[in-house]
C-alpha positions in Angstrom: 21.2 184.9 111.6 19.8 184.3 114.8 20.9 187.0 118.0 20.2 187.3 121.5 19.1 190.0 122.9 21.2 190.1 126.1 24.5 189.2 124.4 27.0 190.6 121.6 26.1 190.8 118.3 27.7 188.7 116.0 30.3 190.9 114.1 28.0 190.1 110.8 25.6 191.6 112.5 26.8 194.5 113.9 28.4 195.0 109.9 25.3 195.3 108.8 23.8 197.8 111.1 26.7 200.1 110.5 26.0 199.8 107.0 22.3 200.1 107.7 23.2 203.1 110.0 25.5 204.7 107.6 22.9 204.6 104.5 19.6 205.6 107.0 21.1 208.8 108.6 20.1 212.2 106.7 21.9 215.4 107.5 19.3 218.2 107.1 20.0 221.6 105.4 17.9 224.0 105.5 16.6 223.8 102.2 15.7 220.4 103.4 15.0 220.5 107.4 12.9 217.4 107.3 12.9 213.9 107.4 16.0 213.1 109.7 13.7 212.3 112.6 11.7 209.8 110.2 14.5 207.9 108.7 16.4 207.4 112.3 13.0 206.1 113.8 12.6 203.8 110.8 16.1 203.1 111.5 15.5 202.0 115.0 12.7 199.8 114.5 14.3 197.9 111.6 17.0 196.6 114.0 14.9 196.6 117.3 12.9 193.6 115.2 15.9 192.0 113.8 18.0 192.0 116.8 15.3 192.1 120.1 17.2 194.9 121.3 16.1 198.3 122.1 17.5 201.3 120.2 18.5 204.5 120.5 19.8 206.7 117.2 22.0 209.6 117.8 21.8 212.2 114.8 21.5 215.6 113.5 18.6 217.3 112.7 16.5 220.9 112.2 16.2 222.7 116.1 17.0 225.2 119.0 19.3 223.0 121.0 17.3 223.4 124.2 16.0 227.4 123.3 19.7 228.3 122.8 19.7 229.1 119.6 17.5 232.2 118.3 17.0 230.2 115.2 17.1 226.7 114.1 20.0 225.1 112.7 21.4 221.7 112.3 21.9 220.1 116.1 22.0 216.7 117.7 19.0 214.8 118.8 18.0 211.1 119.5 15.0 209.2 118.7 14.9 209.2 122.7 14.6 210.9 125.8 17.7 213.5 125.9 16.6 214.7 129.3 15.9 218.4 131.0 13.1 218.8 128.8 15.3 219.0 125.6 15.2 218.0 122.6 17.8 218.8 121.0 21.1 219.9 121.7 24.2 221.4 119.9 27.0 218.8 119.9 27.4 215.3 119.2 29.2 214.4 122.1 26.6 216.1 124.7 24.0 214.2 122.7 25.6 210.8 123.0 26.2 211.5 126.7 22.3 212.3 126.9 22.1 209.2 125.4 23.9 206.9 127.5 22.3 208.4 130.2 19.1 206.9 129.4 20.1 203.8 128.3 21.8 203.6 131.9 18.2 203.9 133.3 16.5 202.3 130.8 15.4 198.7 131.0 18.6 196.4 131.6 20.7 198.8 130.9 23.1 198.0 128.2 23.2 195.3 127.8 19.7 195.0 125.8 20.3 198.4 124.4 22.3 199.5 120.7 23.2 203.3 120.4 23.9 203.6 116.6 25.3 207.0 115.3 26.9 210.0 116.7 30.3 208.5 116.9 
């Protein structure tokens, strides 16, 4: 299906990156730390090509939250720029905040912009 990048998606669309979104995301242990970062960046250029939007993907991973935390432990990061030099922090909502932050500053705003996860 054919979208563009400055309008809605299509509601088939959007379906399918929930899906997408919902089968991509890995929630780290600490057996298992790694690979949350990989699969939400994989995630974001997999849409970014299918829909000529940019994307940002809100999810947990291995961290400090900021230096808060004396030892790592699952947090909330983005595959972008969470600000203040972090990059991680320790609640969902703080992280989708950080989020829309950019995407407010970001090229065109948001209108060319999908945040998937963290809601």
């Amino acid at each position: 299906m054919r979208v563009n990048a400055r309008q809605a998606l299509p509601a088939a669309v959007a379906a399918d990156i929930d899906r997408r979104t919902t089968e991509a995301i890995i929630v780290p242990t600490e057996e298992a730390p790694d690979g949350a970062y990989d699969a939400a960046v994989a995630l974001a250029t997999s849409v970014s090509w299918d829909t000529g939007k940019y994307v940002a993907v809100v999810f947990e991973d291995w961290g400090d939250a900021c230096g808060t935390l004396e030892t790592p432990e699952v947090v909330w990061t983005s595959n972008v720029d969470l600000g203040d030099g972090c990059s991680s922090v320790k609640t969902r909502a703080e992280a989708r905040d950080r989020v829309n932050a950019y995407v407010e500053k970001a090229v065109s705003g948001h209108d060319t912009w999908i945040i998937l996860g963290g809601e």
